[in-house]
C-alpha positions as CSV (number, residue, x, y, z in Angstrom):
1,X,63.9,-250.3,-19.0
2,X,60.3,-252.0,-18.0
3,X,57.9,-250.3,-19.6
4,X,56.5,-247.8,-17.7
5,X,52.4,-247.5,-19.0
6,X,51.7,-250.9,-18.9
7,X,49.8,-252.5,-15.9
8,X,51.0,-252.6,-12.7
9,X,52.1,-255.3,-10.1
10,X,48.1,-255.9,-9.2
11,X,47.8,-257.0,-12.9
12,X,49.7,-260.2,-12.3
13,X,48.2,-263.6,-12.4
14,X,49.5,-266.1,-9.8
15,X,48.5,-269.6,-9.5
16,X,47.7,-271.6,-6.3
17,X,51.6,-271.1,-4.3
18,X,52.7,-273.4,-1.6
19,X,52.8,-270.5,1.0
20,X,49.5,-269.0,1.1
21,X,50.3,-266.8,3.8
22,X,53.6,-265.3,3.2
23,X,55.6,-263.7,5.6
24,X,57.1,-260.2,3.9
25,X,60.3,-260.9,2.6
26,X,63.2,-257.7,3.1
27,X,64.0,-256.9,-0.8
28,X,67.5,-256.6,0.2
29,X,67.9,-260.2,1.4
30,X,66.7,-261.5,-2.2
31,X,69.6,-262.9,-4.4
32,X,68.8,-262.2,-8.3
33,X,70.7,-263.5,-11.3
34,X,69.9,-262.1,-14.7
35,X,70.6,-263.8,-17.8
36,X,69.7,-261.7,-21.2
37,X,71.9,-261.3,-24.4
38,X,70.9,-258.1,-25.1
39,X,73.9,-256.4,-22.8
40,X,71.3,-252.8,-22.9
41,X,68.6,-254.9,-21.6
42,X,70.5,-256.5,-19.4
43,X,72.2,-254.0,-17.7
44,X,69.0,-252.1,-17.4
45,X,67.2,-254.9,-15.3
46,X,70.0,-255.4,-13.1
47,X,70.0,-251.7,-12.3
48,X,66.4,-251.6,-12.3
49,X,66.7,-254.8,-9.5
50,X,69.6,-253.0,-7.5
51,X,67.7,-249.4,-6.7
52,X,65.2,-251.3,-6.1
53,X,67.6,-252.7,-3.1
54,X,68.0,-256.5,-4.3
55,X,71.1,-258.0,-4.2
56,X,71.8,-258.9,-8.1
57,X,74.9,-261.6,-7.2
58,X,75.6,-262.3,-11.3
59,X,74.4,-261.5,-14.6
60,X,75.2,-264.0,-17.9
61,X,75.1,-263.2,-21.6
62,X,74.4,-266.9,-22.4
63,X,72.9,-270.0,-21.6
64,X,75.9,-271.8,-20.3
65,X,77.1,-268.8,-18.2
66,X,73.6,-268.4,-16.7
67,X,74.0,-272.0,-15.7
68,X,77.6,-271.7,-14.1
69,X,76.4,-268.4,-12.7
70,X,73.4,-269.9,-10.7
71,X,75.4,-273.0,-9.2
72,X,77.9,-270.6,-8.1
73,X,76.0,-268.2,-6.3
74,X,72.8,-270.0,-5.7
75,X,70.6,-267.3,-6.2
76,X,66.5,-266.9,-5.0
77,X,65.6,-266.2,-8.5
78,X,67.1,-266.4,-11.8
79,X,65.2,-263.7,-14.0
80,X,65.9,-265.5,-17.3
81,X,65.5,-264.7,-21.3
82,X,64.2,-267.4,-23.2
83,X,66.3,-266.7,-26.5
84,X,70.1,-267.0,-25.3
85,X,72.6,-268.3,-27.4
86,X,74.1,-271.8,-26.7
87,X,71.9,-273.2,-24.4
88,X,68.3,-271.7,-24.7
89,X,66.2,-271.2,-21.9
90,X,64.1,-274.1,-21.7
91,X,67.4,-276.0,-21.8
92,X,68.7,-273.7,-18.5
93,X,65.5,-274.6,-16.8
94,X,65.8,-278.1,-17.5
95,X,69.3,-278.3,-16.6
96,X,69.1,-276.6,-13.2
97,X,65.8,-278.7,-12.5
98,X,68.6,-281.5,-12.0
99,X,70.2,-279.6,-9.4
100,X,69.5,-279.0,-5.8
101,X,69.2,-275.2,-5.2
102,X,67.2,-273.3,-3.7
103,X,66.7,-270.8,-7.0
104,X,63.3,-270.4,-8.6
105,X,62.9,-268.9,-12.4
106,X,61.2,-266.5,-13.6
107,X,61.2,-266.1,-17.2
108,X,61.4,-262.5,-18.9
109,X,60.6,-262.6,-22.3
110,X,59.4,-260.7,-25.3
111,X,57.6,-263.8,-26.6
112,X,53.9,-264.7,-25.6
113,X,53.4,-267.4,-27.3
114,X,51.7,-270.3,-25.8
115,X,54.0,-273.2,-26.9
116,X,57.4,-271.1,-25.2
117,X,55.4,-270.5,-22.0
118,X,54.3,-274.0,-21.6
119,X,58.0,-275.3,-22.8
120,X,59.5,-273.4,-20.3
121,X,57.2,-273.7,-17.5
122,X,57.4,-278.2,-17.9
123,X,61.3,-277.4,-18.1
124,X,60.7,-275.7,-14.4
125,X,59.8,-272.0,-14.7
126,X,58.1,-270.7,-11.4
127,X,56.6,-267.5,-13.7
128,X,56.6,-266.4,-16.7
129,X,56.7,-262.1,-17.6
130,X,56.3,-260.6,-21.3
131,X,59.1,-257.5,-21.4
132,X,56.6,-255.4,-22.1
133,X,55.7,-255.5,-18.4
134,X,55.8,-252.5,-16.2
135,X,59.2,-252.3,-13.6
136,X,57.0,-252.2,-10.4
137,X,55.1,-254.9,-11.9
138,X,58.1,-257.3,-13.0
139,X,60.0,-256.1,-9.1
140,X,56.5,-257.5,-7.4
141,X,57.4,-260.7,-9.7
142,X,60.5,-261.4,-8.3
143,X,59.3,-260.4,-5.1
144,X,56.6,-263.3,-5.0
145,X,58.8,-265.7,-7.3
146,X,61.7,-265.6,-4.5
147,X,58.2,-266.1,-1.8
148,X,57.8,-269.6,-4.0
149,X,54.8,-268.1,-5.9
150,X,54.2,-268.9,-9.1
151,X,53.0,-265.4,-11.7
152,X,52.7,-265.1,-15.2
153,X,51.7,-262.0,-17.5
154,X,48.1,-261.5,-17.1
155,X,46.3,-264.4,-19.4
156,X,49.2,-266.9,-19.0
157,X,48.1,-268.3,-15.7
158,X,45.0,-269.7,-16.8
159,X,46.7,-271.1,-20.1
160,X,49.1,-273.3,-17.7
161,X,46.8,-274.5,-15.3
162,X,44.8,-275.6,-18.2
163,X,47.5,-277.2,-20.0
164,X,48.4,-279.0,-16.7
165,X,45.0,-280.2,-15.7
166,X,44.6,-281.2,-19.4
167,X,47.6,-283.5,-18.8
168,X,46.4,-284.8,-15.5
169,X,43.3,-286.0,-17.4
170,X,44.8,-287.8,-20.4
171,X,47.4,-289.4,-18.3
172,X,44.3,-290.8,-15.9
173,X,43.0,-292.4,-18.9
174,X,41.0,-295.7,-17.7
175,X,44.0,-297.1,-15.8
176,X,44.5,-296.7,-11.8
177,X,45.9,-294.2,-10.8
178,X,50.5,-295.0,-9.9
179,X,50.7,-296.7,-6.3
180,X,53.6,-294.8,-4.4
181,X,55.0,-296.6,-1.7
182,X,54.3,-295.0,2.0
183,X,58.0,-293.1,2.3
184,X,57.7,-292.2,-2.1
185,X,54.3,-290.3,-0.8
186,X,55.9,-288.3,2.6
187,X,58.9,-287.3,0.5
188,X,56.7,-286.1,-2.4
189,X,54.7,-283.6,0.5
190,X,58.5,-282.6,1.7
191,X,59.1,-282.0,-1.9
192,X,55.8,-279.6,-2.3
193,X,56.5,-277.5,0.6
194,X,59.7,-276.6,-0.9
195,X,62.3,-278.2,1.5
196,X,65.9,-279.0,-0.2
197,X,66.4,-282.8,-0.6
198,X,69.3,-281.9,2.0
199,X,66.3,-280.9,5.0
200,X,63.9,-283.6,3.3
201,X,67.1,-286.1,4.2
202,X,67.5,-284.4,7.9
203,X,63.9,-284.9,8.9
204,X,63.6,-288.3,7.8
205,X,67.0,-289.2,8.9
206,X,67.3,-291.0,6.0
207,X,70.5,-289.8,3.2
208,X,70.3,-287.1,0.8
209,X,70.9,-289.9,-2.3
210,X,68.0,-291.9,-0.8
211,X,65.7,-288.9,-0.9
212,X,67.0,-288.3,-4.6
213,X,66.4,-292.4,-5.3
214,X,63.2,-291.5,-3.9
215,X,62.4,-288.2,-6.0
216,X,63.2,-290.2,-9.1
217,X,61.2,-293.6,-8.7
218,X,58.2,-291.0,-8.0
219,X,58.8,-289.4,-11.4
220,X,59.2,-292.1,-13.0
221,X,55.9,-293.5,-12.1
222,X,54.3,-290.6,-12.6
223,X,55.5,-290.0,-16.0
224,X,57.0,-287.0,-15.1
225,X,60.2,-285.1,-15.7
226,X,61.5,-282.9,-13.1
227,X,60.6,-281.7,-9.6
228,X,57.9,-278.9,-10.5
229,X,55.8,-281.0,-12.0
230,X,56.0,-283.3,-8.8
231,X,55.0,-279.7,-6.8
232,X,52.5,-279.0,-9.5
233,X,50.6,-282.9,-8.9
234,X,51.2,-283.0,-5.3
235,X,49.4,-279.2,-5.0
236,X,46.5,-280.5,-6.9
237,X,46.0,-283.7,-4.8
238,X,46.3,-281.4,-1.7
239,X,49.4,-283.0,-0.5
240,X,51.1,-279.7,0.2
241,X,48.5,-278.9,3.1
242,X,48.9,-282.2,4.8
């Protein structure tokens, strides 16, 4: 159902990832949940991601479904339509940015627009894909979304990191910058490697509503809203390498 004379997968933009070096992942151990209303389109990806030899563990028709679908199966990546009845897709992404799971979203849309790709991506989208997008192009987008990368329909990478350091700059202002405490700073460069607040809780043998306690008093003085922006601020203060 992708269309086929568009660019392919080399056409995608991808922003800085936490894993610069990835390690091939088997296509046949990636989970995949797809949520569309359009049952044609629908059905059509999730064929489109099973010959390609993922394992597609649900699909959803709506927003609530997607939601129930993904905390039941705990999928890598939940490819996600923006424009689903009952709870709409920036609503999904904001809802499962509560949760602790291990899924990453990757939005597949037919809008472009810059307000819906910034809306979802602050909700917690990982990557954002127009459907006009080619197949192998949109199965090396799951590929790389499920690797923790973040890609985006050629163009729309540079529009988010924009928008994001545009943000970092009018929230520096003239005012110092928030002081976390010593433990708020080593679980913030857990956080941006990607660990579950479950292994963040094992390694500092500390418990997994402390971490969370944690998590949310560094949001909070960061003015932030969920835990991709955390990723997104501790990648561009370098904590991720440390």
């Amino acid at each position: 159902m992708m269309t086929p004379d568009q660019p392919g997968a080399d056409g995608i933009e991808e922003v800085e990832s936490l894993d610069a070096e990835d390690e091939p992942i088997d296509d046949a151990s990636i989970t995949v949940v797809v949520a569309d209303d359009h049952p044609m389109w629908r059905d059509a990806v999730a064929r489109d991601l099973a010959d390609a030899g993922f394992q597609v563990v649900g699909t959803a028709a709506d927003g609530l479904s997607a939601i129930r679908r993904v905390k039941a199966t705990s999928p890598d990546v939940l490819v996600l339509d923006l424009n689903l009845p009952g709870v709409h897709g920036v609503g999904v992404c904001e809802q499962l940015a509560t949760e602790d799971l291990p899924t990453k979203i990757l939005i597949l849309s037919v809008s472009g627009e810059r307000q819906d790709v910034l809306d979802a991506v602050k909700a917690g989208a990982s990557g954002y894909l127009v459907k006009s997008a080619a197949r192998e192009e949109f199965l090396e987008a799951v590929r790389r979304t499920a690797r923790g990368r973040a890609v985006f329909t050629p163009g729309l990478a540079g529009l988010v990191l924009g928008e994001f350091r545009r943000m970092q700059n009018a929230g520096s202002g003239a005012s110092a910058a928030p002081q976390l405490t010593e433990r708020e700073t080593e679980v913030l460069k857990l956080v941006a490697t990607g660990m579950s607040y479950k292994d963040i809780a094992a390694q500092l043998y500390i418990s997994h509503r402390t971490v969370q306690n944690h998590v949310q008093n560094t949001l909070g003085k960061l003015q932030m809203h969920n835990r991709v922006e955390l990723v997104r601020y501790a990648i561009s203060k370098g904590l991720h390498r440390d």
